[in-house]
C-alpha positions in Angstrom: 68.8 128.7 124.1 65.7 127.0 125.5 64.7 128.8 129.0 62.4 127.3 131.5 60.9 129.0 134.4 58.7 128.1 137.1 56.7 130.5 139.5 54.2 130.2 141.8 55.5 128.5 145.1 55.4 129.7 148.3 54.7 128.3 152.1 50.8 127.3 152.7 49.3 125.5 155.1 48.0 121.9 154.9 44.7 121.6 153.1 45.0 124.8 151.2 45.9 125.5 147.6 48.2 126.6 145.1 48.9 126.9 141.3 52.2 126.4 140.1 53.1 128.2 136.7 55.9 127.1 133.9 57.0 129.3 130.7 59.0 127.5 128.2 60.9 129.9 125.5 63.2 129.4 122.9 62.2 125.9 121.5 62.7 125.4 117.7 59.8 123.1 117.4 56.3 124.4 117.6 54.7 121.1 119.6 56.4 119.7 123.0 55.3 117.9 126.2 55.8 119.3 129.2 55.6 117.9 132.8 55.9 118.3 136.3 58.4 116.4 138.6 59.4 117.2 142.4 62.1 116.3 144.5 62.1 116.5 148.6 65.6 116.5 150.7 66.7 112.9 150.3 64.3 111.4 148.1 64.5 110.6 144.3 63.1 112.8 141.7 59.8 112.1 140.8 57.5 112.8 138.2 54.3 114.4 139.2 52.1 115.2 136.3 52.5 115.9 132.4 50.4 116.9 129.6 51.1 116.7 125.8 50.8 119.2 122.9 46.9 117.8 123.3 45.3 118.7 126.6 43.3 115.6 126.6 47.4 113.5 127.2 47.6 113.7 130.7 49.5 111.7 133.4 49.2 112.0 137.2 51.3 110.6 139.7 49.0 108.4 142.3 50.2 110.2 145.4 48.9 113.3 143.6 45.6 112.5 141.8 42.8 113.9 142.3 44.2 116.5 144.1 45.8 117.9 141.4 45.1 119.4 138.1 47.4 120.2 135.1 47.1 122.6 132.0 48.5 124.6 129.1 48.2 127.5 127.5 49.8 127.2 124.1 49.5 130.5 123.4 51.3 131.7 126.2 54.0 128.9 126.3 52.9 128.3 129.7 52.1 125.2 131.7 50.1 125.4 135.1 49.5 122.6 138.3 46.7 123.5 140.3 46.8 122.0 143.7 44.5 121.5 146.2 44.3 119.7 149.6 47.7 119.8 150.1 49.7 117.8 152.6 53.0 118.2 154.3 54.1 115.3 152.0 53.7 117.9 149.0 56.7 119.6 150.6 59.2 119.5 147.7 60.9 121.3 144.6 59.0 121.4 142.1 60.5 121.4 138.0 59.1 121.9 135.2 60.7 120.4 131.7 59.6 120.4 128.4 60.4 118.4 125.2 59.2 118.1 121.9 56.9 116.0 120.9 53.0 116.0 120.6 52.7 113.3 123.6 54.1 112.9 126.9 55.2 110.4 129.7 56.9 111.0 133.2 59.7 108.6 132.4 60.2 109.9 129.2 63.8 112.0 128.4 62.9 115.8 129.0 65.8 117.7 127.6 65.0 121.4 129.0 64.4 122.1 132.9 63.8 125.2 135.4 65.7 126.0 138.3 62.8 124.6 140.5 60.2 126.2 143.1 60.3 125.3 146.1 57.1 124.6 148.5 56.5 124.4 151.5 53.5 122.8 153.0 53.0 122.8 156.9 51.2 121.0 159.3 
């Protein structure tokens, strides 16, 4: 069974930083995409950030970039957000999912997900 878990959150203060970790295990195939999506107490789901099996496919979110950076290890299974300058706006849960594939896109079907970390950002 495919198992997907995120690490890293926590309660910062605005303008500060934080990485965000993902481990994927148990995929059959060797290449997958991975991504980053968030949800905030009454809002929609939204997609964040993902990267493809090549670190040069990446996607930001445009309330996100340029304050945010994403990358894998492949070695490790493990995806990472780096985020800087955050806002109380970044206050959310963040998931990570993973499907395979050699590209990604945020509105693409990602068939294994985390339980979420949450963050806190305050003012």
């Amino acid at each position: 069974q495919v198992q997907v878990v995120e690490s890293g959150g926590g309660l910062v203060q605005a303008g500060e930083s934080l990485r965000l970790s993902c481990t994927v295990s148990g995929l059959t195939s060797d290449d997958y995409a991975m991504g980053w999506f968030r949800q905030a107490p009454g809002k929609e789901r939204e997609g964040v950030s993902c990267i493809g099996w090549s670190a040069g496919d990446t996607y930001y979110a445009d309330s996100v970039k340029g304050r945010i950076t994403i990358s894998r290890d492949n070695a490790k299974n493990t995806l990472y957000l780096q985020m800087n300058s955050l806002k109380p706006e970044d206050t959310a849960t963040y998931y990570c999912a993973a499907e395979p594939g050699w590209a990604c896109r945020l509105d693409m079907e990602y068939d294994s997900w985390g339980q979420g970390a949450q963050l806190t950002v305050s003012s």
